[in-house]
C-alpha positions as CSV (number, residue, x, y, z in Angstrom):
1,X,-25.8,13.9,-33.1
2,X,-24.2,17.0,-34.6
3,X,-21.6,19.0,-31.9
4,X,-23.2,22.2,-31.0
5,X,-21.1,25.5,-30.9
6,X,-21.7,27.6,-27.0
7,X,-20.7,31.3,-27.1
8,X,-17.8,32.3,-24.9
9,X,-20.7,34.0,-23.0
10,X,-22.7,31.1,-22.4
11,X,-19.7,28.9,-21.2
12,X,-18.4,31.8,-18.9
13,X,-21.3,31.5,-17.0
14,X,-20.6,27.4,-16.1
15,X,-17.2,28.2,-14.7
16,X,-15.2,29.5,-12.1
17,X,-11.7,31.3,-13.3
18,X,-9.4,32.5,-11.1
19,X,-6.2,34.1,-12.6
20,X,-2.7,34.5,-10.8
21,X,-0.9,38.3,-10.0
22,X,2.1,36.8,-11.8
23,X,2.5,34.6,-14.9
24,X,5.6,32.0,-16.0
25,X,6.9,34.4,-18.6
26,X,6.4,34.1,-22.6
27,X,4.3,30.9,-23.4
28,X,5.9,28.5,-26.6
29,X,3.3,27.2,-28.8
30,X,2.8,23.9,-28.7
31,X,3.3,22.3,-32.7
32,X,3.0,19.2,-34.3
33,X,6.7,19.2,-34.6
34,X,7.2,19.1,-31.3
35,X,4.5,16.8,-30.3
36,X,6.2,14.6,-32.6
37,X,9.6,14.7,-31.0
38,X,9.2,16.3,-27.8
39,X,12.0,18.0,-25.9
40,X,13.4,15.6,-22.8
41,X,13.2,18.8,-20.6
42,X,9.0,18.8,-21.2
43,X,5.9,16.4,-20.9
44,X,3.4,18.1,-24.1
45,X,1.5,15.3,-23.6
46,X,-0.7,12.4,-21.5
47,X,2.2,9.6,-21.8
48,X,5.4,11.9,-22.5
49,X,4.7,11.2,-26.2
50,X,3.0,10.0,-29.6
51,X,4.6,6.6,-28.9
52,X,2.6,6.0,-25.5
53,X,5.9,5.3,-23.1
54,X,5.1,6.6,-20.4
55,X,9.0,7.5,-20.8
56,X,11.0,10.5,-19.6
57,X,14.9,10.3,-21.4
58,X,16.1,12.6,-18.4
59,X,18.9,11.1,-16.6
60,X,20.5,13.3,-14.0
61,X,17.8,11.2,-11.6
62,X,19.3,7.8,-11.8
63,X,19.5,4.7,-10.2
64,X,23.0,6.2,-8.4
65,X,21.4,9.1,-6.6
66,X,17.4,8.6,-6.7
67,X,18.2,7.3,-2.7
68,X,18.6,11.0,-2.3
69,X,15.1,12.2,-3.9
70,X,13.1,14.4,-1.5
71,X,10.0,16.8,-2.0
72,X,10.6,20.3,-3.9
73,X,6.9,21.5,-3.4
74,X,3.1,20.1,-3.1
75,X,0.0,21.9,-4.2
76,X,-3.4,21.0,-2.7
77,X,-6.2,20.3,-5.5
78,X,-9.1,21.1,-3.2
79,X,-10.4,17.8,-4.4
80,X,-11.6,14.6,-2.3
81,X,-10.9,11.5,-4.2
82,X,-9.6,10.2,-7.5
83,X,-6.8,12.3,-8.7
84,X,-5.7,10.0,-12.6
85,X,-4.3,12.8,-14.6
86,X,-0.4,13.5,-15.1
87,X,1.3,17.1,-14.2
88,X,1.7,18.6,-18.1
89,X,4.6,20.8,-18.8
90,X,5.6,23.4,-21.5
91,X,8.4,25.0,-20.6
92,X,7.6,26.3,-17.2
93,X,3.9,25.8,-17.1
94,X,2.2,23.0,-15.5
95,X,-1.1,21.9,-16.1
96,X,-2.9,19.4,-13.7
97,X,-6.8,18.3,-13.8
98,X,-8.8,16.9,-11.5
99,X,-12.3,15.2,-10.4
100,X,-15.3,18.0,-10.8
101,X,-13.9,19.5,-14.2
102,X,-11.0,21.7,-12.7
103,X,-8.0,22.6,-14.5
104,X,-5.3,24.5,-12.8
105,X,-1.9,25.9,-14.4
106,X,0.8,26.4,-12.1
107,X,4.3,27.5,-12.7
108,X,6.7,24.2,-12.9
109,X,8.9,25.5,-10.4
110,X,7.6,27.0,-7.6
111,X,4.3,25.7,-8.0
112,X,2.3,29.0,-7.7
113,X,-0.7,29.0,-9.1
114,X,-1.4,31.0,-12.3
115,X,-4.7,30.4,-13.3
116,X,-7.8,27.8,-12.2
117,X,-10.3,26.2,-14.3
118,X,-14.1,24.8,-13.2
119,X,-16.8,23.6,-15.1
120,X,-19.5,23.6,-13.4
121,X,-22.4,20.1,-13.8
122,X,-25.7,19.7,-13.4
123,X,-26.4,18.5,-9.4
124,X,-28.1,15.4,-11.2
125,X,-25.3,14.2,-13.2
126,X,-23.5,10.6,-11.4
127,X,-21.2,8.6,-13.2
128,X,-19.7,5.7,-11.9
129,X,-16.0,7.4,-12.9
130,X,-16.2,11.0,-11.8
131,X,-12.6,11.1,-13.0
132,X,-10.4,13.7,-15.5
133,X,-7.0,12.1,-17.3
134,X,-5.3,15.2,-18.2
135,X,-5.4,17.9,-21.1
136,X,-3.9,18.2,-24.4
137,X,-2.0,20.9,-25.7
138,X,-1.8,22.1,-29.1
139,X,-0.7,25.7,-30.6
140,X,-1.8,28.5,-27.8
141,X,-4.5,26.6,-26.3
142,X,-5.4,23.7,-23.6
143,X,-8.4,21.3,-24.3
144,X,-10.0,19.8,-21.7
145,X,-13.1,16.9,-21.6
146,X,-15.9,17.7,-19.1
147,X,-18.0,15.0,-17.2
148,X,-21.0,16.4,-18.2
149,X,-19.2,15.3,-22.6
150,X,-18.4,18.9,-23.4
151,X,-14.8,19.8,-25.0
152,X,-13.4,22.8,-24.2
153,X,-10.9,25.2,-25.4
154,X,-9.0,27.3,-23.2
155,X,-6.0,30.2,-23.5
156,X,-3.1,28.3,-22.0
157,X,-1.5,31.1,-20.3
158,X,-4.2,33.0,-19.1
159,X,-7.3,30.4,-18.8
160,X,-9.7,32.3,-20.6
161,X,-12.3,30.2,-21.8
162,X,-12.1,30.0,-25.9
163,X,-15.1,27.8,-27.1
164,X,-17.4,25.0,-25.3
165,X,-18.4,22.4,-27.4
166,X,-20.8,19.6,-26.7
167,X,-20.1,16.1,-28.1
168,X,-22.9,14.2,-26.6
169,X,-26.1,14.8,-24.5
170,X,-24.7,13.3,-21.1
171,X,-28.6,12.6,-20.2
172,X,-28.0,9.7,-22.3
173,X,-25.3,8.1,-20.2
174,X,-22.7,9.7,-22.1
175,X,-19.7,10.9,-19.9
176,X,-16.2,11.9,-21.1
177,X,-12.8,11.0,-18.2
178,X,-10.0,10.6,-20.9
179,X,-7.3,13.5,-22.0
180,X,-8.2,14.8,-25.8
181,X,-5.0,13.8,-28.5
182,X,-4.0,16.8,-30.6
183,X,-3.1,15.9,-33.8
184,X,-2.6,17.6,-37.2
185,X,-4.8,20.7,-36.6
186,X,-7.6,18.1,-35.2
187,X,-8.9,17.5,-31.3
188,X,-10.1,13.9,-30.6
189,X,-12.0,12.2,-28.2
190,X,-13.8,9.4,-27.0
191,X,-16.6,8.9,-25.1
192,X,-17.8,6.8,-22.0
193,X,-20.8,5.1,-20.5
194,X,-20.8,2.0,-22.0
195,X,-22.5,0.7,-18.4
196,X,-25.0,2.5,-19.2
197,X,-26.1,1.5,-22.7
198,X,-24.4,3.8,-24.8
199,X,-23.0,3.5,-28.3
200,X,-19.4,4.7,-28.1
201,X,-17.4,7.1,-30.7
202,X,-14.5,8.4,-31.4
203,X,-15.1,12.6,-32.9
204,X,-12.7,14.9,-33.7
205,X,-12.9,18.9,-33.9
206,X,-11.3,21.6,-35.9
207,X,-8.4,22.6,-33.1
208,X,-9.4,26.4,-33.5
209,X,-13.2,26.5,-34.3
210,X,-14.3,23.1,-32.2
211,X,-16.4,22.6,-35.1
212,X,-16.7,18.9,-36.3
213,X,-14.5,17.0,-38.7
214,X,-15.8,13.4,-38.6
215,X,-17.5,11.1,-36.1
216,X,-16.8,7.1,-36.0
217,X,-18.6,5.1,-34.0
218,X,-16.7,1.7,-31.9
219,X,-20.2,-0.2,-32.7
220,X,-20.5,-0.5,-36.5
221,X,-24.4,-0.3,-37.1
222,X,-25.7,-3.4,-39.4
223,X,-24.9,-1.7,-43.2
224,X,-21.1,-0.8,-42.0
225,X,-17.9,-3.3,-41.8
226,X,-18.6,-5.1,-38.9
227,X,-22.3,-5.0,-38.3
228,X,-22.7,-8.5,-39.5
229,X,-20.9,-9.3,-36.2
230,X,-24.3,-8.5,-33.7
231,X,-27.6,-9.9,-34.0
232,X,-30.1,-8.0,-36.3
233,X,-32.5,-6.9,-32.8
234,X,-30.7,-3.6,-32.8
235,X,-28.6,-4.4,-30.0
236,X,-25.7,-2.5,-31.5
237,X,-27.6,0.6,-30.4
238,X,-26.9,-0.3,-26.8
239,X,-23.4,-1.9,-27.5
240,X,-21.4,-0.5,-25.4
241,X,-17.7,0.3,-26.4
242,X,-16.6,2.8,-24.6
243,X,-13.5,4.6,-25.4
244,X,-11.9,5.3,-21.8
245,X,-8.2,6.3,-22.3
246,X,-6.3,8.3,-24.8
247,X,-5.0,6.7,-28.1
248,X,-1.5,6.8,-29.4
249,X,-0.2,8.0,-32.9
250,X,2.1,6.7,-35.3
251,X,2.9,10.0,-37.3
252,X,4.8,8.2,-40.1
253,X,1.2,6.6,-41.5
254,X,-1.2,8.7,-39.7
255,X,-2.7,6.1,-38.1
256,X,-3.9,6.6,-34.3
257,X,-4.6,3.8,-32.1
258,X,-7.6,3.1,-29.8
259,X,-8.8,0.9,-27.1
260,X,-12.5,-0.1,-26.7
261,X,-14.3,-1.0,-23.7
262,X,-16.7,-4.4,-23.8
263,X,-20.1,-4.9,-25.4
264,X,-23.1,-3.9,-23.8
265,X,-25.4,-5.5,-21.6
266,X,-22.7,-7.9,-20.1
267,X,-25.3,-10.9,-20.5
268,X,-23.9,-12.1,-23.8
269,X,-26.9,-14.1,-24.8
270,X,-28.3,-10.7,-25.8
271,X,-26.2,-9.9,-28.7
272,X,-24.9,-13.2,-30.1
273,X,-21.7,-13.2,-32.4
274,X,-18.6,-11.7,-31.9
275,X,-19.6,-7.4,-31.5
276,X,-16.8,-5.7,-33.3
277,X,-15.3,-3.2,-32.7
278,X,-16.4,-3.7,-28.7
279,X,-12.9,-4.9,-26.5
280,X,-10.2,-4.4,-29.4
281,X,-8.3,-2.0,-31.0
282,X,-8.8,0.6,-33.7
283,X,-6.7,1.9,-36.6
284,X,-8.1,5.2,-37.2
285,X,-7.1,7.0,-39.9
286,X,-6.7,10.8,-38.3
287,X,-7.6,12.4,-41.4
288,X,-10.9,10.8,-42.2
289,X,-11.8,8.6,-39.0
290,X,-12.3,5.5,-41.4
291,X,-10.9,2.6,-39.5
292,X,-7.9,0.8,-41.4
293,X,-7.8,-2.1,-39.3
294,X,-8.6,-4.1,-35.9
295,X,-7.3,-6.4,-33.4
296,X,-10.6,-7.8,-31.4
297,X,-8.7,-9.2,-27.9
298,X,-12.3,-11.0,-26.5
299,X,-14.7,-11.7,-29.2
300,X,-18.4,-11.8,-27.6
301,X,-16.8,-10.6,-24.2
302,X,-18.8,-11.4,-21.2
303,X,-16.1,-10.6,-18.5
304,X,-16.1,-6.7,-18.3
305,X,-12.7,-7.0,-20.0
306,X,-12.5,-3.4,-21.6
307,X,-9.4,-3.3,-23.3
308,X,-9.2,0.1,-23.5
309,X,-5.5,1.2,-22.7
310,X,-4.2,1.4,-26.3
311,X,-1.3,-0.4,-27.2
312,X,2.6,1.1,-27.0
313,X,3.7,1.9,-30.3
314,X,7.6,0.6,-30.1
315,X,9.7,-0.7,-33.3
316,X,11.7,-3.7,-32.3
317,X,12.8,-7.0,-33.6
318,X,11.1,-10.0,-33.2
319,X,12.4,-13.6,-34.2
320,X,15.4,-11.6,-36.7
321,X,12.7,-9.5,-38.4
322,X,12.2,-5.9,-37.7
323,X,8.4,-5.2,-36.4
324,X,7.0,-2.3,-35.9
325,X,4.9,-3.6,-32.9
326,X,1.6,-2.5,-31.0
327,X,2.2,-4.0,-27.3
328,X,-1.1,-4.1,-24.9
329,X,-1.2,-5.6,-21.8
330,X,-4.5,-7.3,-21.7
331,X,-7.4,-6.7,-18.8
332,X,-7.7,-10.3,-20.1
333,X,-4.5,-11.1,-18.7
334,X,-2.8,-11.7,-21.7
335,X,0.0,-9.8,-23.0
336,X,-0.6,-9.0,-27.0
337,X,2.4,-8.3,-29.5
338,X,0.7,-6.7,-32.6
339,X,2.4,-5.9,-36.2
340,X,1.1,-2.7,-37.5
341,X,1.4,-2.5,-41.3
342,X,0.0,1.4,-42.5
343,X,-3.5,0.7,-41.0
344,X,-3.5,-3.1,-40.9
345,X,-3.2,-4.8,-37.5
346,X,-1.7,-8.2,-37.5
347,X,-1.3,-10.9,-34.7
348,X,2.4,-11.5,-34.0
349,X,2.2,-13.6,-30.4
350,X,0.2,-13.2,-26.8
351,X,0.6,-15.0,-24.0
352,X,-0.5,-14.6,-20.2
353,X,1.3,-12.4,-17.8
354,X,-1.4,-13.0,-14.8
355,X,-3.5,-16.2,-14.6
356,X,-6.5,-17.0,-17.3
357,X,-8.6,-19.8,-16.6
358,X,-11.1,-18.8,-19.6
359,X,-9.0,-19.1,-22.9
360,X,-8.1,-22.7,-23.5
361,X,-5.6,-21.7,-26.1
362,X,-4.8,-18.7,-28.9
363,X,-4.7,-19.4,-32.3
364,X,-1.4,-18.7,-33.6
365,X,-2.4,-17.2,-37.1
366,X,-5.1,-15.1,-35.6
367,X,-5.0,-14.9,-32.7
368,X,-8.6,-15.6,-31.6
369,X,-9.3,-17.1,-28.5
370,X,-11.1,-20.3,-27.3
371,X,-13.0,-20.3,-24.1
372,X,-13.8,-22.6,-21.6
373,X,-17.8,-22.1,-21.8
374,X,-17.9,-23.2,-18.2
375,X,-16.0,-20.1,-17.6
376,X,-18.5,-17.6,-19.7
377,X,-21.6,-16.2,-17.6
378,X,-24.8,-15.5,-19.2
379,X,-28.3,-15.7,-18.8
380,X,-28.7,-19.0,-18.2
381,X,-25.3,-20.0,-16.2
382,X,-23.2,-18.1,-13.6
383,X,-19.3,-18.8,-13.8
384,X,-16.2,-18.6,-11.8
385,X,-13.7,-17.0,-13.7
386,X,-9.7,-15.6,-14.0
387,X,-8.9,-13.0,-14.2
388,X,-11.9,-11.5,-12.5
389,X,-13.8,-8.4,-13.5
390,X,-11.1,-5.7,-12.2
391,X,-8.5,-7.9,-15.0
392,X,-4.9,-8.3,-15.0
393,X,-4.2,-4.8,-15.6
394,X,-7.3,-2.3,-15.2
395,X,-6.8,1.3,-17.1
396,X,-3.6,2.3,-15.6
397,X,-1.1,2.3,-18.6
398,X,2.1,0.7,-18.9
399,X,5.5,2.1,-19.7
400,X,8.5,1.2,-22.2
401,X,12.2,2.0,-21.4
402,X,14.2,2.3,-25.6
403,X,17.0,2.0,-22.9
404,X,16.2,-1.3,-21.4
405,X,14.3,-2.9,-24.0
406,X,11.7,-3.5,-21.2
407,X,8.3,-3.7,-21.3
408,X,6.3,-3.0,-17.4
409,X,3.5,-3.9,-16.4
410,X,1.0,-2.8,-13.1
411,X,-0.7,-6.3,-12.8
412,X,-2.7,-7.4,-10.5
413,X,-2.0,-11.3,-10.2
414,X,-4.6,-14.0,-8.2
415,X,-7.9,-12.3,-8.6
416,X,-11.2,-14.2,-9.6
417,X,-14.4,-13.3,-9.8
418,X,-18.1,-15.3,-9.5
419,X,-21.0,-13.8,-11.0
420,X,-24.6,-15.3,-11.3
421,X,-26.3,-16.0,-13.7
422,X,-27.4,-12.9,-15.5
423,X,-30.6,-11.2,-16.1
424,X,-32.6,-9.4,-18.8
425,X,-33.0,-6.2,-18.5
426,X,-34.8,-3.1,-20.6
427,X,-33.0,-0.2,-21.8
428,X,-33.7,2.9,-20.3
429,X,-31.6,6.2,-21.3
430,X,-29.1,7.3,-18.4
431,X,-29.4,4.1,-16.3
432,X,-27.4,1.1,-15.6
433,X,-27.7,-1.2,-18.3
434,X,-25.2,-4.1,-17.2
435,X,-27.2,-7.7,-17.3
436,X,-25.8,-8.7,-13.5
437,X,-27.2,-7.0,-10.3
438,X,-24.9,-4.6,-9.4
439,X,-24.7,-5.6,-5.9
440,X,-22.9,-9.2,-7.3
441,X,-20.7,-6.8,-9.4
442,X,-19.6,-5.0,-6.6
443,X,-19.0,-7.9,-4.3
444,X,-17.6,-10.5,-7.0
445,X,-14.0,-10.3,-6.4
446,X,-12.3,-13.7,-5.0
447,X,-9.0,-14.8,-4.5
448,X,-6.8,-17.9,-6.0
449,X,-4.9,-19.5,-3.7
450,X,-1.5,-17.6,-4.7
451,X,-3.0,-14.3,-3.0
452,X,-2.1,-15.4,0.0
453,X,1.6,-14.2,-1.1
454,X,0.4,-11.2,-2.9
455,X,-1.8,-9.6,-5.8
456,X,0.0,-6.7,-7.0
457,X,2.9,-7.4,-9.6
458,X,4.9,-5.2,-11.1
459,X,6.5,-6.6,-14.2
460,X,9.1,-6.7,-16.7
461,X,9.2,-7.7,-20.3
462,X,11.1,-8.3,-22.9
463,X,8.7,-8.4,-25.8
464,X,11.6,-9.6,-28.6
465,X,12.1,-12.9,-26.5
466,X,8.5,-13.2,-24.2
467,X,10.1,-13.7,-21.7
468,X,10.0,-12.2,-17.6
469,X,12.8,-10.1,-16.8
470,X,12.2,-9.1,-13.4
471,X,8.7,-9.1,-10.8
472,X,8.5,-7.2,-7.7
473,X,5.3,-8.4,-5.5
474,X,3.2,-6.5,-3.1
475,X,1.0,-7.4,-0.3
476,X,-2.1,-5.8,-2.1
477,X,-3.2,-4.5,-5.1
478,X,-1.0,-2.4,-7.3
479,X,-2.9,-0.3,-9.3
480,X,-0.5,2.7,-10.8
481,X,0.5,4.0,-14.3
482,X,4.3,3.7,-14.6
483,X,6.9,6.0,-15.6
484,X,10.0,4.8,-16.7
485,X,12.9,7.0,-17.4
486,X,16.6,7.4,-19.1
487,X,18.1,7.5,-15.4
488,X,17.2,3.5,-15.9
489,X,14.7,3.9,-13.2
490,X,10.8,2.9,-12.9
491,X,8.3,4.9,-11.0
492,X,5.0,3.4,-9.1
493,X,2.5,4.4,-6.8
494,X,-1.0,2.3,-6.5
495,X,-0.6,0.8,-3.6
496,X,-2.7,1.3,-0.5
497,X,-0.1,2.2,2.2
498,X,0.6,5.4,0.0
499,X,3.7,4.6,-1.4
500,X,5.2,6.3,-4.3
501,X,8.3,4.1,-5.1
502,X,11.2,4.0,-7.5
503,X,12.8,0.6,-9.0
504,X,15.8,-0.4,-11.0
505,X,14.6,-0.4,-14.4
506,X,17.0,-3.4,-15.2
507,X,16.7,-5.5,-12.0
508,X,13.5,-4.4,-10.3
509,X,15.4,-3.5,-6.9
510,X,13.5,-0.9,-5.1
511,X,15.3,1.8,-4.8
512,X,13.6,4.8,-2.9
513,X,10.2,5.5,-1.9
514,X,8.3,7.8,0.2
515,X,5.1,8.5,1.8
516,X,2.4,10.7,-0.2
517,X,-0.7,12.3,2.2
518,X,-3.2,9.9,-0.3
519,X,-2.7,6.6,-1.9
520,X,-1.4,7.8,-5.7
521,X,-3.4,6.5,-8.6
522,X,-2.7,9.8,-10.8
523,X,0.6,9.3,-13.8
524,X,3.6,10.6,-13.3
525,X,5.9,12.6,-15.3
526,X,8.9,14.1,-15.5
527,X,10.7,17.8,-16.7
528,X,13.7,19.8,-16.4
529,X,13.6,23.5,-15.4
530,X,17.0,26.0,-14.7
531,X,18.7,22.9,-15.6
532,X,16.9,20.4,-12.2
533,X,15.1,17.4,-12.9
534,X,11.6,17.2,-11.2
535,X,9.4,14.1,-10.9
536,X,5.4,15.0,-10.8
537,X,2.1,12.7,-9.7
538,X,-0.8,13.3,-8.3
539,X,-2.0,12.1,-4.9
540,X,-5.9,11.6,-4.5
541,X,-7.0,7.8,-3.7
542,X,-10.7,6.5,-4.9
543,X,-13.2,5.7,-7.3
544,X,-11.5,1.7,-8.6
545,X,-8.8,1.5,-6.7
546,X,-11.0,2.5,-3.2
547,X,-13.8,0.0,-4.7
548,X,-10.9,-2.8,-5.4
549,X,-9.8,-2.3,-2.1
550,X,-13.1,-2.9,-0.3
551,X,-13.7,-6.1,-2.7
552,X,-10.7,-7.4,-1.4
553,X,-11.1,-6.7,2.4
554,X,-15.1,-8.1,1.8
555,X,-13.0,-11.3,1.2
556,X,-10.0,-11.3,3.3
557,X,-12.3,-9.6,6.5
558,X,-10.0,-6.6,6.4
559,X,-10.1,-3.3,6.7
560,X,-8.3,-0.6,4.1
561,X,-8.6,2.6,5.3
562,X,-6.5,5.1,2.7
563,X,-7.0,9.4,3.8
564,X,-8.2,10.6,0.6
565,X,-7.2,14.4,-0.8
566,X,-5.9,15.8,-4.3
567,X,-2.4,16.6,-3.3
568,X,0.2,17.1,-6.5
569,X,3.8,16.0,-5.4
570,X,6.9,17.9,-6.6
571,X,10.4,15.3,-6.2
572,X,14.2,16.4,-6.9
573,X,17.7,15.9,-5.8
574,X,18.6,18.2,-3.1
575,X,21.4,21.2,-4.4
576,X,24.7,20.3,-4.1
């Protein structure tokens, strides 16, 4: 489907735009320079940089003084429930997004507002992930991706609306939650639904027009590399993977670096073989969208084990040779150490971080998998099966410290799930097209033994030796994108008694941590402004981590009650 161009005219009449009396002073365009090697002080982009960290270098919040952190200012989002997106900031202005298509721009500092995006939907349009994961920012302008799979272009300082662009028909089950990746002059995205039948893509747009540059679909049809890999019934049409969170860039060989969800319908008896590029990742080359390479994690996944978190681009040594590595924590459970070689991916080692009763072993050339088939629902067998449907690690990224050498993980550690056996279902456009009843998906969650101790893990790697650093366990489930920083400190939330913590990024001792008014699922970041270091996340409980939650207390006969509320929280060090 080609990308149709709306009139400023036509979008203005979707939105709501509210602009401040006051702005943060002269804005600084935001270049592929700097995007490349960002300044400490800022956060250009959704993990801090191209790299994927998750990593801050400021320092003067360390692990000698972090005991001392207290709340600068908060800012209500107006917003119930699922707050994802990190606090973006260029040089004075933050940008925040939230559930229901908002943007809002607020000056770093103070935290007045300057200026408030909304995109309005159609009343008909549900999703199961009414979510937003930030913007990207890229000369004078902000880009944002709509729920209802529109991109849009916006004047960072003053929130007019620039162009709307629409990358799929979302009456098709297309819906968009990631943050766009600016790169070279180019906009990309990716595109969700895969639960309901879609066949996901990766498009990119001229960064000034919004008009088209290339389109590559996840699910290779049968004349295209790959296609061999699904049965010839035109089940790749309905194939699922869906491209959830924002890839990372290596700017030395132009390669960017995706994660796909799993193939579509779950039932795997319905598209026999091993459905590339469905649950791997992608070397996309930015200029042409041609895919260089692949790492498939699950072939022929039946386990709802989108890998879709991309992997951390991080040069290291392994074993007395230099690699220049792609690490992904696996919703399979598995950790994965890639090589990346210009757009090849090869297999350098994997092994579990959580517990995986489905792969028997990992072959050490390849690194394929073999299952245990008594582990593998389908249509004519259910299963029992670790780690269950939510994974090791859902979506929430991971982080890398260059000063530690460390590599953390927000795992979630003795969860199972049973399904049935599954059923056939026909397509229809715009509805659920799983394989599995959704009331079994909902209620599948059970727990190993080892819950009894705890679920959530967070974790610490060193990827050169494979070995465990350091673990810190909670009660309940950890689910939280991580921050880690050059004070040699690691910040969580994603815990249900609305923690927001701090660790030792060397030992794992906690450190600090405070109360926030909602359970805090959003990523953090971190800037500098008149010379103070902030720490910003959003707090806004829901959609996965509510839905965990009530899976878990179905089992244990609890109850998890979490107030929800967008609130964005504002941390420094008190003035001397």
């Amino acid at each position: 489907m080609k990308l149709t161009f709306k009139p400023v005219a036509a979008a203005m009449a979707l939105l709501l735009v509210s602009v401040a009396v006051q702005a943060a002073g002269p804005y600084n365009p935001v270049t592929d320079a700097r995007l490349q090697n960002p300044e400490p002080r800022n956060w250009l982009s959704t993990r801090g940089n191209y790299q994927g960290w998750g990593y801050s270098p400021l320092e003067k919040i360390n692990t000698a003084n972090v005991g001392k952190l207290q709340q600068a200012w908060s800012f209500s989002t107006g917003v119930q429930e699922g707050h994802q997106a990190p606090p973006i900031v260029n040089d004075g202005y933050m940008y925040i997004t939230t559930p229901q298509n908002q943007v809002i721009a607020l000056d770093a500092k103070t935290g007045m507002e300057l200026w408030r995006y909304k995109k309005e939907i159609a009343p008909e349009l549900f999703q199961l992930h009414p979510t937003n994961r930030g913007v990207a920012l890229y000369g004078d302008k902000l880009y944002v991706a709509t729920t209802d799979c529109n991109l849009v272009a916006l004047d960072a300082k003053t929130g007019k609306v620039l162009w709307t662009v629409a990358i799929e028909d979302w009456k098709t089950g297309y819906y968009m939650t990631l943050a766009p990746l600016a790169v070279k002059g180019k906009i990309m995205v990716g595109v969700s639904g895969g639960e309901y039948g879609v066949r996901g893509f990766i498009a990119a747009v001229d960064a000034n027009t919004g008009k088209q540059v290339w389109k590559r679909h996840t699910i290779p049809a049968p004349n295209e590399p790959g296609g061999n890999t699904w049965p010839d019934n035109g089940s790749y049409k309905t194939g699922g993977g869906s491209v959830w969170v924002t890839g990372t860039y290596d700017a030395k060989t132009n390669i960017a670096y995706w994660g796909t969800g799993n193939p579509g319908p779950w039932t795997p008896d319905m598209r026999e073989g091993d459905n590339l590029y469905a649950s791997s990742v992608l070397a996309i080359d930015v200029d042409t969208g041609d895919i260089k390479g692949h790492h498939q994690y699950a072939p022929n996944d039946s386990w709802d084990w989108d890998e879709v978190t991309p992997p951390l681009l991080i040069d290291t040594e392994i074993k007395g040779r230099k690699v220049s590595a792609a690490v992904h924590a696996g919703r399979n459970g598995y950790l994965w150490v890639l090589e990346r070689s210009g757009g090849a991916i090869k297999f350098v080692n994997a092994w579990p971080y959580v517990g995986n009763n489905v792969f028997k072993s990992v072959d050490p050339v390849t690194g394929r998998p073999t299952y245990d088939m008594s582990r593998k629902p389908s249509l004519k067998n259910g299963a029992d099966f670790c780690p269950g449907l939510w994974g090791g690690k859902d979506w929430s990224p991971e982080a890398y410290s260059p000063k530690t050498g460390l590599f953390y993980i927000p795992a979630n550690n003795n969860m199972c799930s049973t399904l049935p056996k599954g059923e056939v279902i026909p397509y229809k456009a715009g509805e659920l097209y799983i394989g599995f009843p959704i009331a079994e998906v909902i209620t599948n969650t059970r727990l190993a033994p080892g819950a009894k101790d705890h679920i959530g893990e967070l974790q610490a790697w060193d990827i050169k030796t494979g070995k465990l650093a350091w673990t810190h366990n909670f009660k309940d489930q950890l689910w939280t994108p991580l921050m880690a920083t050059g004070g040699g400190l690691v910040f969580a939330g994603g815990t249900p008694d609305r923690k927001f913590r701090a660790f030792n990024a060397k030992t794992g001792k906690l450190l600090w941590e405070t109360n926030a008014p909602s359970g805090v699922i959003g990523v953090p970041s971190s800037y500098e402004v008149d010379g103070e270091q902030y720490i910003a996340v959003q707090a806004g409980w829901g959609v996965d981590a509510q839905r965990l939650a009530g899976a878990i207390d179905n089992v244990k006969g609890t109850t998890t009650l979490v107030p929800q509320g967008g609130t964005l929280m504002i941390y420094k060090l008190p003035k001397k």
